[in-house]
C-alpha positions in Angstrom: 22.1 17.5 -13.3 21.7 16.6 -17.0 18.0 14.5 -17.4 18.4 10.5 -18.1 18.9 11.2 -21.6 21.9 12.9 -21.8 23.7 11.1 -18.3 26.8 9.7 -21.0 28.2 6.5 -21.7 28.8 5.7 -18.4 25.6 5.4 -16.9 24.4 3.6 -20.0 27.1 1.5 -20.5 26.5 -2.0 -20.9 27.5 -3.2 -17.4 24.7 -0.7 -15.7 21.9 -2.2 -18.1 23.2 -5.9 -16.5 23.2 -4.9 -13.1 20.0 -2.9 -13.8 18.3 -5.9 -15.4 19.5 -8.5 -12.3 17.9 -6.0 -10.2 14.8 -6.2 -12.1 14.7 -9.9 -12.0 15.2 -10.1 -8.4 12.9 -7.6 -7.7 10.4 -9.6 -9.8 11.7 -12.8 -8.3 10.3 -11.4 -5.0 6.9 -10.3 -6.4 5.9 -13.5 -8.1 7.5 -15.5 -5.5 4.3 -17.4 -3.2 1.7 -14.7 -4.6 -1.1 -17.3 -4.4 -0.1 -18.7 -1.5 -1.4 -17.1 1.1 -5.9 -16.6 1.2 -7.5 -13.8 -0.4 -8.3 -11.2 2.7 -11.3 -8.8 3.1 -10.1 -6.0 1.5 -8.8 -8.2 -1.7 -12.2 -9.9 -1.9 -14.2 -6.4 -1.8 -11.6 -5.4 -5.0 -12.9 -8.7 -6.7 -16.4 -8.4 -6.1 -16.6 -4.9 -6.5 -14.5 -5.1 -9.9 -16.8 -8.0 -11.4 -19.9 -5.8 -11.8 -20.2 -4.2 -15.5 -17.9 -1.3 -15.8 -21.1 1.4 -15.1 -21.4 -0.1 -11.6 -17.7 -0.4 -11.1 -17.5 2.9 -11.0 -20.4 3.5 -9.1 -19.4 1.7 -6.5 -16.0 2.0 -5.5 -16.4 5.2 -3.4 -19.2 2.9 -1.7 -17.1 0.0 -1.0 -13.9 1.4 -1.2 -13.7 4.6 -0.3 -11.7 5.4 -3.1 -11.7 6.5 -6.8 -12.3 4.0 -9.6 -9.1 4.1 -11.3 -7.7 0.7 -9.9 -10.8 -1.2 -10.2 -11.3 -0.3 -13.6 -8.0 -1.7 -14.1 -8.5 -4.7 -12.3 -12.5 -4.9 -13.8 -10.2 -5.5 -17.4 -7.6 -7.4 -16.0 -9.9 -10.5 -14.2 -11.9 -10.6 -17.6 -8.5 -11.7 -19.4 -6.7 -13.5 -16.7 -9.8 -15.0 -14.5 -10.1 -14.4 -10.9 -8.0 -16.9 -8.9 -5.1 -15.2 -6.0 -2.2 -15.5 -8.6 -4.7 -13.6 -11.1 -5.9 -10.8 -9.2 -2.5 -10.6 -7.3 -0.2 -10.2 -10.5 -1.7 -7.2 -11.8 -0.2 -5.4 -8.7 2.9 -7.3 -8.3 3.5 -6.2 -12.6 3.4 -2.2 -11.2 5.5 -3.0 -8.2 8.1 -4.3 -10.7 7.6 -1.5 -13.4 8.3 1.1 -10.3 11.6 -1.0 -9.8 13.0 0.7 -13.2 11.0 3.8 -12.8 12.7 4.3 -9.2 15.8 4.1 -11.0 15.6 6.6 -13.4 14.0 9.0 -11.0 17.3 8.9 -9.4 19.6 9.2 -12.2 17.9 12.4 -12.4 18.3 13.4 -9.4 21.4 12.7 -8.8 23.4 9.7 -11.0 22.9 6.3 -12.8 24.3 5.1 -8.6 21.9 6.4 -7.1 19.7 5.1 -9.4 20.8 2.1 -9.2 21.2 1.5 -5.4 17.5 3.1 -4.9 16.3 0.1 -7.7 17.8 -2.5 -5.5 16.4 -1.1 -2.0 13.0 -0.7 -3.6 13.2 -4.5 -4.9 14.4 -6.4 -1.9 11.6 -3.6 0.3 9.4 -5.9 2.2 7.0 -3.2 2.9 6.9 -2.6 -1.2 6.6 -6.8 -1.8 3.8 -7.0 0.4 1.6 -4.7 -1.5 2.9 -6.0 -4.7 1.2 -9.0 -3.7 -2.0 -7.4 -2.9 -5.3 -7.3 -4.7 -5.0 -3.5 -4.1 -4.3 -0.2 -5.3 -1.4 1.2 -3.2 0.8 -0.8 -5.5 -0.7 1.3 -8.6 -0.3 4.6 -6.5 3.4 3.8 -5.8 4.1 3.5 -9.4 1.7 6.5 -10.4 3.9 8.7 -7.5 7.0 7.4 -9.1 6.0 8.6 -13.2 4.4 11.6 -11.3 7.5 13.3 -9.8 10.1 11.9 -12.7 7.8 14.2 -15.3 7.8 17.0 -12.9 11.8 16.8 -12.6 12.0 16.9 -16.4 9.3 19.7 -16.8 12.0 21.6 -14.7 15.5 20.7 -16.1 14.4 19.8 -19.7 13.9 22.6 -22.3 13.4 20.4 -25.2 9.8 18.1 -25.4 8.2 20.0 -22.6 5.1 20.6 -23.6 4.7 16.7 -24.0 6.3 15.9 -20.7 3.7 18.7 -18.8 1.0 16.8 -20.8 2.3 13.4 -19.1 2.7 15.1 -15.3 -1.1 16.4 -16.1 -2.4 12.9 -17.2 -0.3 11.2 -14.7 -1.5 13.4 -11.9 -5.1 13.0 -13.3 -4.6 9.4 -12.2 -2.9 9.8 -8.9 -6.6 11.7 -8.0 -8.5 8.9 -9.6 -6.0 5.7 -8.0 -6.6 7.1 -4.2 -7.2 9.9 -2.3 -3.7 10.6 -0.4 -2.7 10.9 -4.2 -3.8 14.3 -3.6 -0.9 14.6 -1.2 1.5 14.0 -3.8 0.1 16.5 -6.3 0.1 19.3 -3.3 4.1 18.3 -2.3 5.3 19.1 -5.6 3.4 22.1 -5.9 4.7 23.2 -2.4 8.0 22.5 -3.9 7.3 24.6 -6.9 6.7 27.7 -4.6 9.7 26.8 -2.5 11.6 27.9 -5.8 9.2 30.2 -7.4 12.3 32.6 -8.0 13.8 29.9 -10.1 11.3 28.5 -11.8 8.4 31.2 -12.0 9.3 31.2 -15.9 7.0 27.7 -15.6 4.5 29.1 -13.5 1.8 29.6 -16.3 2.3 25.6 -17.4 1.9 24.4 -14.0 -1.1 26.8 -13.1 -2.4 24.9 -15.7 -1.6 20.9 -15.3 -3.1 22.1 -11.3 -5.9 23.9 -13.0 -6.2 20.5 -15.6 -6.0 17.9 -12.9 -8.8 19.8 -10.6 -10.9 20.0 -13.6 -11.0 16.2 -14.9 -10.9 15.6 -11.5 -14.1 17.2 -10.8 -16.6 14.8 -11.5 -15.5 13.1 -7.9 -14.7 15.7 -5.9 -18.7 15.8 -4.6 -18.4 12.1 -4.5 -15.0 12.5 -2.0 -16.3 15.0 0.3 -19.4 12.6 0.8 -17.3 9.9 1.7 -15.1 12.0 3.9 -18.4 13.7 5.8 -19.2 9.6 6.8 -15.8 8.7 7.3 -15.8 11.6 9.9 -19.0 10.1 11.8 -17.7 6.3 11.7 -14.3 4.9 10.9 -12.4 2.4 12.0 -9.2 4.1 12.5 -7.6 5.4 15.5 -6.3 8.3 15.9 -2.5 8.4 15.2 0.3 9.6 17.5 4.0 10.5 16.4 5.1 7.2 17.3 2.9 6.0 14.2 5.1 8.0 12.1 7.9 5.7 13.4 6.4 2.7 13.0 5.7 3.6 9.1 9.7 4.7 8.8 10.3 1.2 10.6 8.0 -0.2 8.0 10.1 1.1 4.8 13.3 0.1 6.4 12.4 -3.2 7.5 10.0 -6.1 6.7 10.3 -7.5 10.8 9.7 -4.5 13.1 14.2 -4.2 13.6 15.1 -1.3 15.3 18.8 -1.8 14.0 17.5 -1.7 10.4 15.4 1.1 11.3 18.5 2.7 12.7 20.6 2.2 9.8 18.3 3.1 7.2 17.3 6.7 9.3 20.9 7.2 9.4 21.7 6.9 5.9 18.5 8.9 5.2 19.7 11.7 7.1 23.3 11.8 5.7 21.4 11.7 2.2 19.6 15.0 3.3 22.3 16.7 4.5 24.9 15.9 1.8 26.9 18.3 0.3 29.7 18.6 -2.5 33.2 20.3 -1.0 36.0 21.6 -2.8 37.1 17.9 -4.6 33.2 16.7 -5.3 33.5 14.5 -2.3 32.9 14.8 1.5 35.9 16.9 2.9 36.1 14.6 6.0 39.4 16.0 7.2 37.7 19.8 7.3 34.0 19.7 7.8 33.6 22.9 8.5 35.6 24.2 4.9 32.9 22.2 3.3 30.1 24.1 4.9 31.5 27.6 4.0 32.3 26.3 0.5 28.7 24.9 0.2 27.4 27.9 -1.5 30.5 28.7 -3.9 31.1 24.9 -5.1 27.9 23.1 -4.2 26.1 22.1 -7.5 23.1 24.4 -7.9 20.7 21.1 -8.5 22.1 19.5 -5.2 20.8 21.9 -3.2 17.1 21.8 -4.7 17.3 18.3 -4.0 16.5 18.5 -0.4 13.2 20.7 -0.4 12.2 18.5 -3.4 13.1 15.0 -1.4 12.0 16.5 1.8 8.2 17.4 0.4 8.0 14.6 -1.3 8.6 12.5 2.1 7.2 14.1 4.3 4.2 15.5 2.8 2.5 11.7 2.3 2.5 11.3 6.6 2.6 14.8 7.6 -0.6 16.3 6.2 -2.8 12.9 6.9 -1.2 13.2 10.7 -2.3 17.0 10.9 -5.8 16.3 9.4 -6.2 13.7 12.1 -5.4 15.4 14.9 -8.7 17.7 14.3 -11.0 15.6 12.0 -11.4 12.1 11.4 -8.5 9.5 11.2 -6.9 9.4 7.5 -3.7 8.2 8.4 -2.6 4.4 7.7 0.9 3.2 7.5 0.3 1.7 3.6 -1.7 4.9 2.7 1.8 6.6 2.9 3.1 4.2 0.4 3.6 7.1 -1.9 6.2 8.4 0.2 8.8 5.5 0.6 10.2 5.8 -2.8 11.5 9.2 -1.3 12.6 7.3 1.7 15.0 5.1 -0.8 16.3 7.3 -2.6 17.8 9.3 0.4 19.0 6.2 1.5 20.6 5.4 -1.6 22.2 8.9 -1.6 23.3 8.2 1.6 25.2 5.5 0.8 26.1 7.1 -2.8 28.3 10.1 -1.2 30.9 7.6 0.4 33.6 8.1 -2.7 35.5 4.2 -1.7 33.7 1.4 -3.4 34.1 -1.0 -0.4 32.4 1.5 1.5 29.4 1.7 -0.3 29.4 -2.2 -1.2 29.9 -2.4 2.5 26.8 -0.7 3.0 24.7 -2.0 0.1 25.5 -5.5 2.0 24.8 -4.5 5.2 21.2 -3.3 4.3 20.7 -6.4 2.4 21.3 -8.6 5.4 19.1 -6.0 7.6 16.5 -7.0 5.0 16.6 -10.8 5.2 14.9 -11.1 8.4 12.3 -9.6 6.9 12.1 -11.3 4.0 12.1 -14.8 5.6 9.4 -14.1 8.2 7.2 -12.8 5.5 7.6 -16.0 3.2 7.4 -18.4 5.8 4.9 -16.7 8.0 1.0 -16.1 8.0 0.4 -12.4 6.9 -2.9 -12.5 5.5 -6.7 -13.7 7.6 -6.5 -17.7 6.5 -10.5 -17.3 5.0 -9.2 -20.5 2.8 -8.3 -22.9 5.2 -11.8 -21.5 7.2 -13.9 -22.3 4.2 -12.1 -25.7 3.5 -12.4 -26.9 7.5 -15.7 -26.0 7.4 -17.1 -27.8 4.0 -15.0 -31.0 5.3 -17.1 -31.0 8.8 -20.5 -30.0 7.6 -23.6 -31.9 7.6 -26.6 -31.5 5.2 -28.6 -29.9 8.2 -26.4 -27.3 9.3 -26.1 -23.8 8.1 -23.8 -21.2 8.6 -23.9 -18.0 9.9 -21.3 -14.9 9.7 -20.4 -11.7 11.4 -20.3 -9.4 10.5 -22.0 -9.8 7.3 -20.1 -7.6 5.0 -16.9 -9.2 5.8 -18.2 -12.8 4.7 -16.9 -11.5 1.4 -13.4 -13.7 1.8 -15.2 -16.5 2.9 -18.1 -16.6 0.1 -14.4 -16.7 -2.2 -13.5 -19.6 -1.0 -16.6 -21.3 0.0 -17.9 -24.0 -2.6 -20.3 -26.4 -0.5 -23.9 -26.1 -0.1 -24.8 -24.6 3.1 -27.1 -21.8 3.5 -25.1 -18.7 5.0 -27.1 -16.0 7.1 -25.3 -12.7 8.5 -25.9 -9.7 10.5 -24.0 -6.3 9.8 -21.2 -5.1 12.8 -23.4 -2.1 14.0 -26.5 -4.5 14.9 -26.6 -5.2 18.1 -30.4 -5.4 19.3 -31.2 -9.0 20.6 -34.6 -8.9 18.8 -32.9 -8.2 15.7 -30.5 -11.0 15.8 -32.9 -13.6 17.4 -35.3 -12.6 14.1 -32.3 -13.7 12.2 -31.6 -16.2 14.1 -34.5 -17.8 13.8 -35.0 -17.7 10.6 -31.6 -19.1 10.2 -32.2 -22.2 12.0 -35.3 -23.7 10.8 -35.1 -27.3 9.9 -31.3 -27.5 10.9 -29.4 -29.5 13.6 -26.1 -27.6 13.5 -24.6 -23.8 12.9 -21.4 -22.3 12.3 -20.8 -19.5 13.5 -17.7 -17.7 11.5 -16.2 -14.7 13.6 -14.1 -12.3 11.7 -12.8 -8.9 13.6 -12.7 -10.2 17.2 -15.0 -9.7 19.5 -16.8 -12.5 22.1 -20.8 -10.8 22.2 -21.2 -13.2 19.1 -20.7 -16.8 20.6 -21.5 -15.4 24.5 -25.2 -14.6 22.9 -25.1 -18.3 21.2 -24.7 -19.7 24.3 -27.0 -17.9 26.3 -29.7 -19.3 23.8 -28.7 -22.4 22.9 -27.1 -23.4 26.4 -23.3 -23.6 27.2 -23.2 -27.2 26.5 -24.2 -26.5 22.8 -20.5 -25.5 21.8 -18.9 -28.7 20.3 -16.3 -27.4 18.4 -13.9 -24.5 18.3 -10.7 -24.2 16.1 -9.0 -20.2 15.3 -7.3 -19.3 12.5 -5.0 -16.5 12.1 -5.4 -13.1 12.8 -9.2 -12.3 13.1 -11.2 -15.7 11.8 -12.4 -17.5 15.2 -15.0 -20.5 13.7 -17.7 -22.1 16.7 -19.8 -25.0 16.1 -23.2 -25.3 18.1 -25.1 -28.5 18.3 -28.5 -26.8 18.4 -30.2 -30.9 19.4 -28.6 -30.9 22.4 -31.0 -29.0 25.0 -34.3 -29.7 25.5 -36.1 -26.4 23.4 -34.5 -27.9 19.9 -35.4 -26.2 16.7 -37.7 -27.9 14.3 -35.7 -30.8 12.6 -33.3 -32.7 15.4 -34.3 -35.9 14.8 -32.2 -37.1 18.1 
């Protein structure tokens, strides 16, 4: 297959660019659409405070409080110093690579395969819950989507282009660079398409000197973090918080591409089409021989086009390699796999469905099916605009400043994840925390009492779960201290304890 360049006046016609372009717009549409609405989460708040620092510490730091390379965070350290640091601020920088990978997705599969494919993969990719959701995430798995997508359409050229490819292995060495620095299962991307490469050897050994060298590059700038990433990985194997995953996590991530609200029929429909796009082959006419099957399959090797073929190992790597070798590791070290750490393979995941639906030669059939997905995505779509997705660390910090006396004070647990609430929190309350892993009663009396001097009132704000917390409140203070309760979604629980109301009352009650 011919690169984008050269894919004639068809695929660039005017009436692609249109439908291209109302792609785009949707797809943006989608992004934009509510991206302050909902509160700024944990993980968003540690990206803003860990970003704010001077550039020095920002890098410092990330492995730290990330767990991840600074690449993102640099990014984002730039960004909140021109656009501020509100939601829609810090949220737009990711929501501006989810709709660049909208037009990259497309070209990686015009050449692949044609400017319909391209197209059809563009669309899935836009209207993709699972891809708006991190577009709309102070984040960098938006960032390593987009980095993936540049990664493997420089690769396809360094293979099929003779002409510039120097430059384009000097783009697929940056670009990888990046991947490294962006996240760590970036890594996985890099080692897919080098799989792929020795898949093919025979074919492309010619290249083997260039990519020796963009592997040999990428190690080498990478380097400086490679002592930094097996530090992190030694600690994450002594305490993390993820479980360890079973094969029906690998469904639930497929289910996650496909569809926005956990629907087995979308899930269904989209495997199906992914697996027809796997195993779909060119007969005698360029089409599916539907009447004779079986004359197709002997013909495959005489009248299949050459670049067809390689798709499958190539798609097939690039899909499976992002969940496969995180499953593996986890099955005999610590837990690396996470449903939006595979991010970087669900662009391979579209584009088989979108040659799925390609091969069908009738246009009402593959409108049919470009339809039918669409209305498989809806549900998803709704729930996620009209639903809670994110911990609700606003509304906490706003019920709590419009309750709140002069003598109260607030205390939070654990205390590193107070990060969302210290966002959104503007009164005047002292705030006092302990960390997750302290649980020795001496220790959190200490703090305790240090917390309550000269005050009549505390909030406790309860983030993770978890009832040791307000059951230890209790048991000093007395039961009847607990005068006001209220949860908000997902993890943030808030207690109120009136500390004047037993007869040992801290210095201060003046009742």
């Amino acid at each position: 297959m011919p690169p984008i360049g050269n894919m004639g006046s068809r695929a660039m016609s005017h009436r692609v660019i249109l439908i291209l372009a109302s792609i785009i717009l949707i797809g943006s549409f989608l992004r934009i659409y509510h991206l302050g609405t909902e509160s700024i989460w944990f993980d968003e708040a540690a990206s803003i405070y860990g970003s704010k620092e001077n550039l020095v510490l920002v890098v410092q730091s990330s492995g730290r409080l990330h767990n991840q390379p600074p690449l993102y965070f640099v990014l984002l350290h730039f960004w909140m110093r021109l656009f501020g640091t509100s939601e829609i601020a810090v949220r737009s920088l990711s929501a501006i690579f989810g709709i660049i990978s909208i037009f990259v997705i497309y070209q990686v599969g015009c050449q692949l395969f044609n400017w319909r494919v391209g197209l059809i993969s563009s669309f899935l990719s836009a209207i993709s819950c699972y891809h708006i959701y991190y577009s709309q995430e102070a984040r960098a798995y938006s960032l390593l989507q987009l980095l993936t997508l540049l990664s493997f359409s420089f690769f396809i050229k360094v293979l099929r282009t003779d002409s510039r490819r120097a430059l384009y292995f000097a783009l697929l060495l940056l670009t990888n660079v990046c991947l490294a620095y962006t996240h760590p299962h970036g890594l996985f991307v890099i080692i897919s398409q080098n799989v792929y490469f020795l898949l093919l050897w025979n074919r492309y050994k010619r290249l083997g000197f260039w990519f020796l060298g963009v592997l040999l590059g990428t190690v080498a700038f990478f380097s400086p973090w490679i002592p930094i990433l097996f530090e992190r990985a030694s600690r994450i194997a002594q305490n993390f918080w993820l479980p360890e995953p079973s094969l029906k996590d690998i469904f639930y991530t497929i289910r996650d591409y496909a569809s926005g609200n956990n629907s087995s029929i979308a899930f269904l429909m989209f495997s199906i089409l992914c697996l027809v796009g796997l195993i779909a082959m060119r007969g005698f006419n360029g089409e599916w021989n539907r009447q004779n099957l079986l004359q197709s399959i002997k013909g495959l090797n005489r009248n299949s086009s050459l670049e067809f073929v390689e798709e499958t190992p190539l798609l097939a790597v690039w899909f499976s390699f992002p969940m496969i070798i995180p499953f593996i590791v986890s099955q005999f070290s610590a837990p690396i796999y996470f449903p939006r750490y595979t991010i970087s393979a669900s662009p391979a995941f579209y584009l088989l469905v979108a040659r799925g639906i390609s091969v069908f030669n009738r246009r009402r059939a593959v409108f049919f099916l470009i339809i039918l997905v669409s209305l498989l995505s809806l549900p998803g779509l709704r729930y996620y605009y009209s639903h809670y997705t994110k911990d609700q660390w606003r509304e906490t910090a706003s019920f709590i400043e419009h309750n709140s006396r002069a003598k109260d004070v607030i205390f939070t647990w654990p205390d590193n994840w107070s990060l969302a609430f210290n966002y959104y929190y503007k009164g005047n309350l002292e705030i006092f925390g302990i960390d997750k892993d302290v649980h020795d009663n001496k220790k959190i009396a200490a703090v305790l009492d240090k917390a309550i001097i000269g005050k009549e009132r505390l909030w406790l704000v309860l983030s993770g779960g978890g009832t040791f917390y307000p059951r230890f409140l209790k048991d000093r203070f007395g039961s009847r201290s607990v005068v006001g309760e209220k949860k908000f979604f997902r993890i943030v629980e808030v207690y109120l304890f009136d500390l004047c109301l037993e007869p040992q009352q801290p210095a201060g009650c003046q009742k």
